[in-house]
C-alpha positions as CSV (number, residue, x, y, z in Angstrom):
1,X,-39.8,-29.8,33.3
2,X,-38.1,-26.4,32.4
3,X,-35.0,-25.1,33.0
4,X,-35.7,-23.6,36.6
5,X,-32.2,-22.6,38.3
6,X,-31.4,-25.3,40.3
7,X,-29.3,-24.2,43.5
8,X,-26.0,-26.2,43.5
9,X,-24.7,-27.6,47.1
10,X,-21.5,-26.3,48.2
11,X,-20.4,-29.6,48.2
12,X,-21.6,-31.0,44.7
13,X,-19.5,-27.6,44.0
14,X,-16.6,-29.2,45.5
15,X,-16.7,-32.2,43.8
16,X,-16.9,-30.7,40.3
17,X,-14.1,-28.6,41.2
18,X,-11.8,-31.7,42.5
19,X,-13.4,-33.9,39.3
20,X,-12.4,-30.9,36.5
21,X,-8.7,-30.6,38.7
22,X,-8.2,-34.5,38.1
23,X,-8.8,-33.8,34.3
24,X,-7.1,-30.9,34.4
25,X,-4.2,-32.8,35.2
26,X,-4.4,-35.1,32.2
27,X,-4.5,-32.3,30.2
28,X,-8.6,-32.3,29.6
29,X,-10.2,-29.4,29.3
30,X,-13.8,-29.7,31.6
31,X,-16.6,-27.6,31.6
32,X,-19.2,-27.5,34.3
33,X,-22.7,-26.9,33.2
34,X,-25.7,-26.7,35.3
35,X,-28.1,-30.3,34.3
36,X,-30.9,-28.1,33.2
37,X,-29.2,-26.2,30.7
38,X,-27.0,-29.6,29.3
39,X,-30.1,-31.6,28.6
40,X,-31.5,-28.4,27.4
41,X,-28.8,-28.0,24.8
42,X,-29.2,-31.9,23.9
43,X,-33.0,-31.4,23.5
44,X,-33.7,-33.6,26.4
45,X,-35.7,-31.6,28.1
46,X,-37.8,-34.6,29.5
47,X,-35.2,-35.5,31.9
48,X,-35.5,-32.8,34.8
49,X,-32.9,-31.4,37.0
50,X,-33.9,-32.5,40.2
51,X,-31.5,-34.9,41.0
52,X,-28.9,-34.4,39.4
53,X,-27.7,-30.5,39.7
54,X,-24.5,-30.2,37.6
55,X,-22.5,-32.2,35.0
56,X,-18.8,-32.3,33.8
57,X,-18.3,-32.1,30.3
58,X,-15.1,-33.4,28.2
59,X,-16.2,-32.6,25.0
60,X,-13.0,-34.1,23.5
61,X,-13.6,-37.5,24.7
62,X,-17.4,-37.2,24.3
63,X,-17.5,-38.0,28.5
64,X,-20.6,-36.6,30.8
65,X,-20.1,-36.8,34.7
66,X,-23.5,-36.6,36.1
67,X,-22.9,-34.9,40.1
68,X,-26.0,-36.7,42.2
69,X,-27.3,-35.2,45.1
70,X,-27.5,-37.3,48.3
71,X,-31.2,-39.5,48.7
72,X,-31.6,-39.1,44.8
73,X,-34.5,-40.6,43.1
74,X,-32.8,-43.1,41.0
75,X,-35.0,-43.9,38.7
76,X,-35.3,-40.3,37.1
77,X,-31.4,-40.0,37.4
78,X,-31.2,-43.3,35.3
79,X,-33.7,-41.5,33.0
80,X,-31.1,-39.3,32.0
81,X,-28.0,-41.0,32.3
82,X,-30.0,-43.2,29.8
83,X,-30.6,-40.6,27.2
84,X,-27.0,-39.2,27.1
85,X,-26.1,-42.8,26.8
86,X,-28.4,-43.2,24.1
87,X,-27.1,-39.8,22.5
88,X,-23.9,-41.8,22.3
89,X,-21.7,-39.8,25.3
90,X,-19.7,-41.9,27.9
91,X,-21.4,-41.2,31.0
92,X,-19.9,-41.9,34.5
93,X,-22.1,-41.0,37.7
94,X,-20.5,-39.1,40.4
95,X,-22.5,-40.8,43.6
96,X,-21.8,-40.0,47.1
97,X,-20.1,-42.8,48.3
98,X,-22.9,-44.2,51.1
99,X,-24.8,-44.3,48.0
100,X,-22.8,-46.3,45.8
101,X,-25.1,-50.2,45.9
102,X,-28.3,-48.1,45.6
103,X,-27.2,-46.2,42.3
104,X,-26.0,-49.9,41.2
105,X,-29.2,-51.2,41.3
106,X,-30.8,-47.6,40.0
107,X,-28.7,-48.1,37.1
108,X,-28.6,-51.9,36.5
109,X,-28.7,-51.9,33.1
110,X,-27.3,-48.8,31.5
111,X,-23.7,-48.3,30.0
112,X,-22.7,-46.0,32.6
113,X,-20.1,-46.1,34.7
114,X,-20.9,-45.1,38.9
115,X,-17.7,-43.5,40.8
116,X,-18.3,-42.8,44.7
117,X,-16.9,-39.6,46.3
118,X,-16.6,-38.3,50.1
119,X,-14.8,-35.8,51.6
120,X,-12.3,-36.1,54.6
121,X,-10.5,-33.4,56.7
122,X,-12.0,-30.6,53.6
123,X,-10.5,-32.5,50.6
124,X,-12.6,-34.7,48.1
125,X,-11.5,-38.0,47.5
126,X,-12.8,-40.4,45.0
127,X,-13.2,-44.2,45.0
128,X,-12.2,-46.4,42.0
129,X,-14.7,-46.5,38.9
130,X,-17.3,-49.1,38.7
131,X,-19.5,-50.7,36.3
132,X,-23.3,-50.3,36.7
């Protein structure tokens, strides 16, 4: 797949906003990058951007977290998370939390981590972080 520009939902927006505040706050520096042009700088090409529209990227601490759209195709979004795994980068998925047991069993398998997030009353909240 190439590296067509991939509209981002306003609230996948949100969420890497409230996501790079949290490290912010830990004194990380974040960067948000589109998923199309992070697994194009990886030479990853193979894994598409449909499902997953932005990451986070500490680069300090070698940590990726992969934004996923709501009703995402699981098995392509374990398609990547596996090659930045692979690539040796700590990988935590940012799910919506209704979400959450399907992207466990999307991701059986994989070193990643899965973190659900919702909003409430216009702030994003986040739920504890999980093992796949």
């Amino acid at each position: 797949m190439s590296n067509v520009d991939v509209a981002v939902p306003t609230q996948i927006a949100s969420v890497a906003r409230e996501a790079c505040s949290r490290w912010r706050a830990v004194g990380e520096e974040t960067e948000v990058i589109k998923w199309a042009d992070l697994v194009g700088e990886l030479g990853l090409t193979a894994c598409g951007a449909r499902n997953i529209p932005e990451a986070i990227l500490v680069r300090r601490t070698n940590s990726v977290e992969c934004l996923v759209e709501d009703h995402a195709d699981w098995r392509e979004v374990c398609v990547g998370v596996s090659a930045l795994v692979e690539r040796g980068w700590d990988v935590t998925v940012l799910a919506p939390i209704e979400a959450l047991g399907v992207a466990h069993v999307g991701l059986r398998g994989t070193a990643a981590r899965i973190q659900g997030w919702w909003s409430r009353e216009k702030l994003v909240r986040f739920s504890p972080v999980e093992l796949a």
